[in-house]
C-alpha positions as CSV (number, residue, x, y, z in Angstrom):
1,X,-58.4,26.6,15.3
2,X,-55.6,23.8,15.4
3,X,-58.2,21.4,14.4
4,X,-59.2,23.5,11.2
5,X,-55.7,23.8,10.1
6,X,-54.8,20.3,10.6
7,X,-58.2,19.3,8.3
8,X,-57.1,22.4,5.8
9,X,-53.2,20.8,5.8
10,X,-55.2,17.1,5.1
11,X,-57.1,18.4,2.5
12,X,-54.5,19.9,0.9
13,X,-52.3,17.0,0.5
14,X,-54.9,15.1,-0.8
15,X,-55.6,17.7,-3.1
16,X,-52.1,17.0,-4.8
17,X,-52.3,13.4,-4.5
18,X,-55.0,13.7,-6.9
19,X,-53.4,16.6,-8.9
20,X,-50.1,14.3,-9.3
21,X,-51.2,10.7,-8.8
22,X,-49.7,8.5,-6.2
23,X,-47.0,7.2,-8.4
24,X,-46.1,10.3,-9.3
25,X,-42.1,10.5,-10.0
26,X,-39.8,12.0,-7.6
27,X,-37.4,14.8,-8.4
28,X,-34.2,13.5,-10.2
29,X,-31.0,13.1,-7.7
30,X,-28.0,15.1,-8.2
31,X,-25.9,12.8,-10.9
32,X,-22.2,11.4,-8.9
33,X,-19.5,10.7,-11.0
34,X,-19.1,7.3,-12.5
35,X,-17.0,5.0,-10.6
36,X,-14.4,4.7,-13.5
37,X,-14.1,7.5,-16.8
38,X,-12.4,7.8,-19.7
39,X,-10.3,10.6,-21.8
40,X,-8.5,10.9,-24.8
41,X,-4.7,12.1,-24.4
42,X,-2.7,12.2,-27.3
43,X,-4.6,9.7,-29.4
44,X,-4.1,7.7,-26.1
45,X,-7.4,6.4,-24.5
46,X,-6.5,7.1,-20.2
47,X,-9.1,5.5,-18.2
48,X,-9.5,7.6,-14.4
49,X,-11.2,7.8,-11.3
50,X,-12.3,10.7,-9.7
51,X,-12.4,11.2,-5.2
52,X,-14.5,14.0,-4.3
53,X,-13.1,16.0,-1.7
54,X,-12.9,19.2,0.5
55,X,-9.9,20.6,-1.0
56,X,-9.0,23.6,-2.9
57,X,-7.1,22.8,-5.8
58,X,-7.5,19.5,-8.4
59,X,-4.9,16.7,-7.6
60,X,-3.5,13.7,-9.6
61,X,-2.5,10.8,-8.5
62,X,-0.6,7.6,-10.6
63,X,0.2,4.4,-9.0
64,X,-0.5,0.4,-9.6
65,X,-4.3,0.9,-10.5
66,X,-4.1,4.1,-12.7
67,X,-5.1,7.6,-12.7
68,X,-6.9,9.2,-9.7
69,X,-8.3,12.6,-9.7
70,X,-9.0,14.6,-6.4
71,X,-11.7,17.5,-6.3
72,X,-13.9,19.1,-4.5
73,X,-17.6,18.6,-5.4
74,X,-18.2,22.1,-7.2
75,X,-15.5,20.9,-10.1
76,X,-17.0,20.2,-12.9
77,X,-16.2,16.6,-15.0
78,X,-15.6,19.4,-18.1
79,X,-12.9,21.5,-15.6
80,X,-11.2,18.4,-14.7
81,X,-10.8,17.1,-18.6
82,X,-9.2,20.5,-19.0
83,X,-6.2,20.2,-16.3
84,X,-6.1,16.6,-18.1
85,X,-5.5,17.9,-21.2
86,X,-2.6,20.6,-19.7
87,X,-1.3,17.6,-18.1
88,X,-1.6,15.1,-21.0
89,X,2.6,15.0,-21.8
90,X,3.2,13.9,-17.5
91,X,0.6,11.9,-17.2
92,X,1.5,9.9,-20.0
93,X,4.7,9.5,-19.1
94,X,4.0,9.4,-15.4
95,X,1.5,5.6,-16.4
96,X,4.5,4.7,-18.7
97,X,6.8,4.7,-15.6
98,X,4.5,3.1,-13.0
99,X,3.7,0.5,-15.7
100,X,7.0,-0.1,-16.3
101,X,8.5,-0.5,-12.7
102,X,5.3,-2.7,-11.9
103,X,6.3,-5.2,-14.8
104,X,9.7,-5.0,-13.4
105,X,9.1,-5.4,-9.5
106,X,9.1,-8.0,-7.7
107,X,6.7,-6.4,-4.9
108,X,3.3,-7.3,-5.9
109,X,-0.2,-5.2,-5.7
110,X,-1.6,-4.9,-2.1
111,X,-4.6,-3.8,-3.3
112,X,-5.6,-7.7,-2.0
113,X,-9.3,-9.1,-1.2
114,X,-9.9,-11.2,1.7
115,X,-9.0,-14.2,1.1
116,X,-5.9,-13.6,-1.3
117,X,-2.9,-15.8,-1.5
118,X,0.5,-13.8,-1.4
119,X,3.9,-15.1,-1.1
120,X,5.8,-14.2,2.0
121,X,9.1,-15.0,3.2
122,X,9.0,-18.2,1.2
123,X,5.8,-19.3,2.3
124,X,2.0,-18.6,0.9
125,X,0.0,-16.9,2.9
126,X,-3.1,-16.1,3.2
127,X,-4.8,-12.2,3.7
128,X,-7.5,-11.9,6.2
129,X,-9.5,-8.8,6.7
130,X,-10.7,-8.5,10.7
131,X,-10.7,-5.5,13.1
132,X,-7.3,-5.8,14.1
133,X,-3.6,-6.6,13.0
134,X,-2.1,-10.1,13.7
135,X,0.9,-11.8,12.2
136,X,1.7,-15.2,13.1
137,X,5.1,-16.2,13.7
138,X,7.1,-17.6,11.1
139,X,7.8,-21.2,12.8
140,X,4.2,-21.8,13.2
141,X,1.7,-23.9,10.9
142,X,-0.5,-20.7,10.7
143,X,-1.2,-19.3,7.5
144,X,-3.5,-17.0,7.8
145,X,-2.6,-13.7,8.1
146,X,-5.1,-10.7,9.3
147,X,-5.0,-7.1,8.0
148,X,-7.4,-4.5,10.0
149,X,-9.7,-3.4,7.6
150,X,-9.7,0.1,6.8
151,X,-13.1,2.2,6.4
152,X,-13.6,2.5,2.8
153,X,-12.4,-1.1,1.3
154,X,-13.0,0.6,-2.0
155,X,-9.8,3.2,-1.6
156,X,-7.1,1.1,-3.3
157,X,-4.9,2.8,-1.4
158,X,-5.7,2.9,1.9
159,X,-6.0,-0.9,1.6
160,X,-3.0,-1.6,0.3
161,X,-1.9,0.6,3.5
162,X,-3.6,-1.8,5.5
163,X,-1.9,-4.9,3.8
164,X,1.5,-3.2,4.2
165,X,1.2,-2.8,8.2
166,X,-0.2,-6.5,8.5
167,X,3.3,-7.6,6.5
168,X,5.5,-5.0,8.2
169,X,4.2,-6.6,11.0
170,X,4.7,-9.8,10.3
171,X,8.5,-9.0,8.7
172,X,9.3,-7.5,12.2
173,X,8.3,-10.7,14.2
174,X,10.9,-12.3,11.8
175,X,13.4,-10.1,11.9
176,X,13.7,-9.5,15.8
177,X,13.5,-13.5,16.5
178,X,16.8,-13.9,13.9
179,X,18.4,-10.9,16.0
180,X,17.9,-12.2,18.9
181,X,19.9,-15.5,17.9
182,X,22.5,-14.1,16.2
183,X,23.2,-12.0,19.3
184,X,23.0,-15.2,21.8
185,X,24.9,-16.9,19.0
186,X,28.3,-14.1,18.5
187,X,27.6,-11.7,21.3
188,X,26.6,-9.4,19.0
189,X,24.6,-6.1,20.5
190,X,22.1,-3.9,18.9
191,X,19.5,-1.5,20.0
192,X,16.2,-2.2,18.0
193,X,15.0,-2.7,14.4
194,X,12.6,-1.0,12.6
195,X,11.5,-0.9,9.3
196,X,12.4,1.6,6.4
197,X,11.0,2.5,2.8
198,X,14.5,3.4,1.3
199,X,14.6,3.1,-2.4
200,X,18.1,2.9,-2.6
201,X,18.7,0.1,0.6
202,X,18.2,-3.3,1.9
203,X,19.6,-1.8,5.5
204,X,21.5,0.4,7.3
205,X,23.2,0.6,10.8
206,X,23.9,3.4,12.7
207,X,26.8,3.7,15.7
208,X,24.0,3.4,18.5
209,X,22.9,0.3,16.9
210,X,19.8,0.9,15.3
211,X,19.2,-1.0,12.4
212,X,17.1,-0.3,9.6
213,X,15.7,-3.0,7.6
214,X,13.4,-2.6,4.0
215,X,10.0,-3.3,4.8
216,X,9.9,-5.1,1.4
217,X,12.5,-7.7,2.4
218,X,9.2,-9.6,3.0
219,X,8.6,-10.3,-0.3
220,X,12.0,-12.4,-0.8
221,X,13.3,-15.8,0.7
222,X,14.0,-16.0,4.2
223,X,17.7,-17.0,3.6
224,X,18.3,-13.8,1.7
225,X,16.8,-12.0,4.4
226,X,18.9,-13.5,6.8
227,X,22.0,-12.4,4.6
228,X,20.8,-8.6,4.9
229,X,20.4,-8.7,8.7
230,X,23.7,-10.7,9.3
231,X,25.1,-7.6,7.1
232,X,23.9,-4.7,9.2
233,X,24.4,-6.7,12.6
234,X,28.0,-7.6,11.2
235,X,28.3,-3.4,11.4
236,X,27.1,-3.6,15.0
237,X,31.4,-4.9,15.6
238,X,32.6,-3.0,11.9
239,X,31.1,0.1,11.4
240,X,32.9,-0.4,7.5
241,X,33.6,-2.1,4.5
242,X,36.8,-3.3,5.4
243,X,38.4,-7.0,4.8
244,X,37.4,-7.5,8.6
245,X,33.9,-6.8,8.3
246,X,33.1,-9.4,5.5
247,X,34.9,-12.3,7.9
248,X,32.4,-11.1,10.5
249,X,29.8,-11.0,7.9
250,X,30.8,-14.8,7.3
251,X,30.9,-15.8,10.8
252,X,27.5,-15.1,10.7
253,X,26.2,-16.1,7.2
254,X,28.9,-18.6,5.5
255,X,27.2,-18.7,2.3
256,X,27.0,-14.9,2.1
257,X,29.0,-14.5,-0.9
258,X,26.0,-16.3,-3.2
259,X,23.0,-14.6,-1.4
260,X,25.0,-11.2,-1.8
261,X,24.9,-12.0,-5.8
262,X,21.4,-13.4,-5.4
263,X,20.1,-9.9,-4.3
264,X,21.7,-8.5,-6.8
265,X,18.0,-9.6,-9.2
266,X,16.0,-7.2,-6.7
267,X,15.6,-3.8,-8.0
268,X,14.7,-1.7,-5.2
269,X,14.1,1.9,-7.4
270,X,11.4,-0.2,-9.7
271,X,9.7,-1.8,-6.7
């Protein structure tokens, strides 16, 4: 009987072969969305991408490479044209803004490739991808400077998230080798530095000596950074603004008084 059926289930595929040919075309595959659309707001012609997701509701996102749409699979490209439309006057004004401050600021895309030159601390450098994060240190001939790859190297913004921990890394290396001299140096005493994302601040210092530092202080010259960290470790023995705090500030940067009105270019709310 197996036998039988197995000749019956042979004979029957043959049987189409024939009926359809052996070229015969395959069923079309479910259409994706195209990498990069297009829509007309306001006369305005808004280029998008769209992320499919598990997710419940339609979200927008605007940053240095555009519009970014995220819904689930069921949404329709004609749904998602229609929250565009509601949208239209924010959006609009939302690209005007990010175009605006990125024409302004002085912190460049991350959205880098490997291989990429970008300026750091006063010195090119260049991004590697690998499997792991390594900053050289900054009085060494190195430089090459490795980001860990993330999964999908097409999500602009999980690369630049990458970039941003290789350079936060590497600021840090920086930033707790100048410490560490200025406290041998003045007998200065702090507990730690991290990094910040203020918007409004090159540093801070709190009572129990934690110092904050802008992770985007990486960007500028390595003289101006020492000028922000002599500032906050200055607080470390004036926890004010007072006359006695800037002579402590120029005990430990003498020309503090131009790098102060050099960082005065840096717009931190457009970077």
């Amino acid at each position: 009987m197996k036998t039988l059926k197995h000749l019956f289930n042979h004979l029957q595929r043959e049987l189409w072969d024939g009926l359809l040919g052996v070229d015969a075309p395959k069923p079309p595959e479910p259409k994706t969305d195209a990498p990069q659309r297009s829509i007309v707001l306001h006369n305005q012609l808004i280029h998008y991408r769209i992320e499919r997701a598990r997710r419940k509701t339609v979200g927008m996102m605007i940053d240095a490479q555009g519009l970014r749409v995220r819904a689930a699979p069921r949404v329709s490209i004609a749904e998602i044209e229609r929250i565009l439309q509601s949208k239209a006057n924010w959006i609009l004004k939302a690209l005007h803004t990010t175009q605006t401050r990125a024409q302004n600021s002085f912190v460049p895309d991350l959205n880098l490739a490997d291989g990429a030159v970008i300026r750091l601390l006063g010195r090119d450098m260049r991004l590697r991808w690998g499997n792991a994060v390594y900053a050289p240190e900054f009085t060494s001939m190195e430089s090459d400077i490795w980001a860990k790859r993330p999964r999908d190297m097409n999500h602009s913004e999980h690369v630049a998230q990458a970039v941003e921990a290789a350079l936060d890394a590497y600021l840090l290396k920086y930033l707790h080798a100048r410490a560490q001299s200025y406290a041998q140096q003045h007998g200065l005493v702090y507990r730690d530095i991290v990094l910040s994302n203020a918007r409004t601040s090159w540093g801070t210092c709190r009572r129990d000596g934690l110092i904050r530092m802008n992770w985007r202080l990486v960007f500028l010259e390595p003289e101006l950074v020492d000028y922000v960290l002599a500032h906050e470790l200055a607080h470390t023995v004036q926890m004010n603004h007072s006359p006695k705090f800037w002579q402590q500030v120029a005990v430990l940067c003498p020309d503090y008084l131009r790098l102060r009105k050099q960082m005065k270019q840096y717009d931190l709310r457009n970077a």
